[in-house]
C-alpha positions as CSV (number, residue, x, y, z in Angstrom):
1,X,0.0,0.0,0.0
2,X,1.5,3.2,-1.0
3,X,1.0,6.0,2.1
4,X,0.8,10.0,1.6
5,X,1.9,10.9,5.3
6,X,1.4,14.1,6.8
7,X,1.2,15.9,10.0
8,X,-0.9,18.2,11.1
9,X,-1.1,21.6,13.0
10,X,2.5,22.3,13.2
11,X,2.9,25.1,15.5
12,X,5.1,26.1,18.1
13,X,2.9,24.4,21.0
14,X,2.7,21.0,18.9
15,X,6.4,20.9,18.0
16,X,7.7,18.5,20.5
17,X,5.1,15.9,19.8
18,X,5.4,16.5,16.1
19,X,9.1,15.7,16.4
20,X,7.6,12.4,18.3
21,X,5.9,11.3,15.4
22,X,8.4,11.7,13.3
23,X,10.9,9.8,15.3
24,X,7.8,6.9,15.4
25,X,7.7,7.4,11.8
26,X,11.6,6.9,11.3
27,X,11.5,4.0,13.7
28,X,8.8,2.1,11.3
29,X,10.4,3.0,8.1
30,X,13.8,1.2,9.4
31,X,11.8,-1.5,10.3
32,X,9.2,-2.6,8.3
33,X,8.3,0.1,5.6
34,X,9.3,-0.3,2.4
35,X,12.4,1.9,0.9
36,X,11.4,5.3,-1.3
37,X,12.6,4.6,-5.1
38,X,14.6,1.7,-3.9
39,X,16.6,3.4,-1.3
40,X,17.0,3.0,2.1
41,X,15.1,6.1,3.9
42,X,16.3,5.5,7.7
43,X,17.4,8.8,8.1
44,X,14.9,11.8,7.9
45,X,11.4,12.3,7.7
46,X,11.1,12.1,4.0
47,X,8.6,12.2,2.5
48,X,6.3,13.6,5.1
49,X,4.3,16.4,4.5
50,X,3.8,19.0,7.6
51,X,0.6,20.7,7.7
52,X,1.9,24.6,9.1
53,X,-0.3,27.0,10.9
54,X,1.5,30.6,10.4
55,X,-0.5,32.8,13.0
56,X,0.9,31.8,16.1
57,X,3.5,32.8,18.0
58,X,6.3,31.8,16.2
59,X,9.3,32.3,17.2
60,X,13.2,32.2,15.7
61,X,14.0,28.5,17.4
62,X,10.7,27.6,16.3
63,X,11.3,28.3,12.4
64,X,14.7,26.9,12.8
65,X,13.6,23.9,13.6
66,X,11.5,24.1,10.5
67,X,13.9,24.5,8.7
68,X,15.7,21.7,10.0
69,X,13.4,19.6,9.1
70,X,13.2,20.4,5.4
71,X,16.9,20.0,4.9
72,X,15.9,16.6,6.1
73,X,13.3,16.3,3.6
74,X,10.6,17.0,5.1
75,X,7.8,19.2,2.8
76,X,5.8,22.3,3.8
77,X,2.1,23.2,3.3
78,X,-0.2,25.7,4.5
79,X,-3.1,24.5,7.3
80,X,-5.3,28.0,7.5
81,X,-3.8,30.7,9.7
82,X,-4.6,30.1,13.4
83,X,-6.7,26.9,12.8
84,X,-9.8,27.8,15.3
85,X,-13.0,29.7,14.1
86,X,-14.0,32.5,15.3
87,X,-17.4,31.4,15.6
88,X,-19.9,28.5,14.0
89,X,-21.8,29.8,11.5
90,X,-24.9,27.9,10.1
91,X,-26.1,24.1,10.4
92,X,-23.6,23.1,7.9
93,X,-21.3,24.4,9.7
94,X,-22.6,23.2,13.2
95,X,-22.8,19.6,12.1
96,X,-18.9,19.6,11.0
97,X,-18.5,20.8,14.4
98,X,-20.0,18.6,16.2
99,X,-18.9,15.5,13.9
100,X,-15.6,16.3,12.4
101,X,-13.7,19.5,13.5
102,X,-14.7,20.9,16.9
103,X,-13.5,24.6,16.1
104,X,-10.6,24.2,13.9
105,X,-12.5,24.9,11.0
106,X,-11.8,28.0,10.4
107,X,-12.7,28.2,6.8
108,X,-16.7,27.6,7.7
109,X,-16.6,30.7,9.9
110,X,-15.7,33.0,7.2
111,X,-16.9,34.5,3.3
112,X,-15.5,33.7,0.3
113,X,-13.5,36.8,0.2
114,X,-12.4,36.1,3.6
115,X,-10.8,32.6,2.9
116,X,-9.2,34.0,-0.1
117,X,-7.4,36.3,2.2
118,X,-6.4,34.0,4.3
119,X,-4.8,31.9,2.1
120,X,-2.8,34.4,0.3
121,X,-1.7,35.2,3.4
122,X,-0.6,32.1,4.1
123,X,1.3,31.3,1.4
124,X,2.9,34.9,2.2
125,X,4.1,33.8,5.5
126,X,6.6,31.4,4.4
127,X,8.4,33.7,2.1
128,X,8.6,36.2,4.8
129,X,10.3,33.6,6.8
130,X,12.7,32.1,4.7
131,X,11.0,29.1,4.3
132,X,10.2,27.3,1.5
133,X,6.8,28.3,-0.5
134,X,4.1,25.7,-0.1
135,X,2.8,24.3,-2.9
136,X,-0.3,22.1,-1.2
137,X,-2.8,24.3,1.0
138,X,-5.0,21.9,3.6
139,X,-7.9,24.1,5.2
140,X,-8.0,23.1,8.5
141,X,-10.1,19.8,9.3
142,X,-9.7,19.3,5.3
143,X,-13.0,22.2,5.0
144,X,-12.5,24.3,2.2
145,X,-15.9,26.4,2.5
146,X,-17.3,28.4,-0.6
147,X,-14.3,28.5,-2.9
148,X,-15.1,26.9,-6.2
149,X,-12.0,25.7,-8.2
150,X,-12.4,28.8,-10.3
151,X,-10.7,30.5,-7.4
152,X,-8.1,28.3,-6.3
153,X,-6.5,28.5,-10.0
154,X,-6.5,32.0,-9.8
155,X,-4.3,31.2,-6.1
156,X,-0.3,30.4,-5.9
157,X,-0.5,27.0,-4.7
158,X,-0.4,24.0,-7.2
159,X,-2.7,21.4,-5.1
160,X,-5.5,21.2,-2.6
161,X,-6.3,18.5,-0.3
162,X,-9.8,18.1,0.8
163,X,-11.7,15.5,2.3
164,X,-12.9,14.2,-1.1
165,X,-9.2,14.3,-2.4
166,X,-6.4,16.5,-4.2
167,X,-7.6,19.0,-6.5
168,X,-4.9,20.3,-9.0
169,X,-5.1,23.9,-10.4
170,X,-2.5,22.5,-13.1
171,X,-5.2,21.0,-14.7
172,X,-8.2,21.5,-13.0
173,X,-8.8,17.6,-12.1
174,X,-9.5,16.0,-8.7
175,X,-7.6,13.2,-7.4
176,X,-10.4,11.4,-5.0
177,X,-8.3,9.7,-2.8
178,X,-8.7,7.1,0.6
179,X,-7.7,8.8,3.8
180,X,-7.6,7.6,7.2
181,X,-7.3,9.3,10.7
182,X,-7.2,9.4,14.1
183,X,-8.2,12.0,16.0
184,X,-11.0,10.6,18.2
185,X,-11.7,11.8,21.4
186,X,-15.1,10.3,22.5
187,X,-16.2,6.7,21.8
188,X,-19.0,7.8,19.3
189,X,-15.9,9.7,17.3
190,X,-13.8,6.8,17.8
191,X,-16.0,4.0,16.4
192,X,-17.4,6.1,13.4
193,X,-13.3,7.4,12.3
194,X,-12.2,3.2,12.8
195,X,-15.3,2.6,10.7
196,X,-14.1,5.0,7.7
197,X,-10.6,4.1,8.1
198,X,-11.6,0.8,7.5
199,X,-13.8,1.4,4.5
200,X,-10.9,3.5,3.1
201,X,-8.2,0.8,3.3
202,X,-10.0,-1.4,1.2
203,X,-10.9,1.4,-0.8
204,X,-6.9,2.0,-1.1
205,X,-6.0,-2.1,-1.4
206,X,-8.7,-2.5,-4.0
207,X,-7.9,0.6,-6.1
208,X,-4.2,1.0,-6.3
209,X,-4.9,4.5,-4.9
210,X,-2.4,6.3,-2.0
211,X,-3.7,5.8,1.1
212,X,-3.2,9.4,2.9
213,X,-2.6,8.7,6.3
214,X,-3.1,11.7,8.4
215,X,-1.6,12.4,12.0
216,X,-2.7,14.7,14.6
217,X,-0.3,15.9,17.1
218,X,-2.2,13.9,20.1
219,X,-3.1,10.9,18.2
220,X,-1.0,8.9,20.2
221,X,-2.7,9.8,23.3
222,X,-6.1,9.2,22.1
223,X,-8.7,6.6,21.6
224,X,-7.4,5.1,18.3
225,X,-3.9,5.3,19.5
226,X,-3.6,1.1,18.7
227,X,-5.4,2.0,15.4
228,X,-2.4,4.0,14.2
229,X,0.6,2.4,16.1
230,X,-0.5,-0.8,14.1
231,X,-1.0,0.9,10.8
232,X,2.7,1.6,11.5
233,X,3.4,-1.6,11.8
234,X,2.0,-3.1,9.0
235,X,3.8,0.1,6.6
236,X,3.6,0.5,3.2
237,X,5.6,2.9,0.3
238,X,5.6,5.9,1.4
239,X,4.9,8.8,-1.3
240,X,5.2,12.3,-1.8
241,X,2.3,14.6,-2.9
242,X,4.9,16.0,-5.4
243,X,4.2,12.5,-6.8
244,X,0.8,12.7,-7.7
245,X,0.1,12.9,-11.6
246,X,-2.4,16.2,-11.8
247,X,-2.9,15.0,-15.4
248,X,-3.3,11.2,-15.7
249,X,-6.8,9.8,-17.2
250,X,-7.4,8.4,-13.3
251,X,-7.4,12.4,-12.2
252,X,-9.2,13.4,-15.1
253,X,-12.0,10.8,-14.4
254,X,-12.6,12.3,-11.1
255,X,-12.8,16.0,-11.9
């Protein structure tokens, strides 16, 4: 099974437990998971892609550490700006609160015009910081809110990742692709997320298709903490987004 790994929320609050996944993740690659094109991959957290929330209090040993981690080979995308709504706005909204994102998605709480914003100024961000500009945007809990595709090709990142899949402005195709996660903190959450993970595996074994595996800085100290420590177990190929063909027949099928 080939994996697209990230993690998410990468902020100066989350960066010790983020550098605890990775070291999990390092651990399983030695172990069991297979090599990236052939070569051994022990060293690193290539290919992982971290999910980075700009509007926080960053700080310089913060974006150093950043930094260290991309000369690793570790890739950068942008997660909103400070990953909490302001408010919940509307039943759609309220039910992807109450089922999905708690506040994080702070997409939902805000107008078209508004997003827009805040993803220009995401991609902004890194440039101001001497990092490296993203070129995948994840709104935060995977919500994009009223921005149709004629809007993201108009913005500077190549790909989007929603819950349905990657979207590529390239060519204006989405990529529907499995997903599983992890980040359950009630039995009700926890049996209906080990329900969809399982639905999307097969999906994943069945279709050939990347599984993206997606890690929360506490998933290790929740409820499907087994779930994920033995999807590490069992491994797979890890990919890179980079990877993904934006114009193959399979993308253009889904579009």
């Amino acid at each position: 099974m080939k994996l697209l790994v990230s993690i998410h929320d990468v902020m100066p609050s989350t960066l010790a437990r983020v550098e605890r996944i990775l070291d999990r993740l390092r651990e399983a690659r030695r172990i069991r998971w297979w090599p990236v094109d052939g070569k051994n991959s022990d060293v690193g957290p290539a290919p992982v892609m971290l999910l980075v929330v700009p509007g926080v209090a960053w700080q310089h040993a913060d974006l150093d550490r950043l930094r260290a981690w991309v000369e690793a080979g570790a890739e950068l995308a942008g997660h909103g700006w400070c990953h909490r709504a302001r408010d919940i706005r509307g039943l759609k909204h309220r039910l992807h609160s109450a089922l999905i994102s708690r506040r994080a998605a702070e997409h939902l709480a805000l107008a078209r015009p508004a997003i827009v914003r805040l993803m220009l100024r995401n991609h902004r961000w890194f440039g101001d910081h001497g990092l490296p500009a993203p070129k995948l945007y994840v709104p935060p809990a995977w919500a994009m809110g009223p921005v149709p595709a004629r809007f993201l090709d108009r913005l500077p990142f190549d790909q989007y990742e929603t819950l349905a899949g990657v979207y590529d402005r390239r060519c204006g195709t989405m990529l529907r692709l499995p997903m599983a996660g992890f980040e359950a903190d009630t039995a009700f959450r926890a049996a209906g997320v080990a329900t969809f993970n399982k639905l999307n595996r097969a999906w994943s074994r069945r279709s050939g298709r990347p599984l993206r595996l997606g890690i929360h800085p506490d998933d290790f100290e929740l409820r499907l903490a087994d779930d994920l420590a033995a999807m590490l177990r069992v491994g797979g190929q890890p990919v890179a987004y980079s990877s993904l063909a934006p114009c193959s027949p399979e993308a253009a099928s889904d579009a």
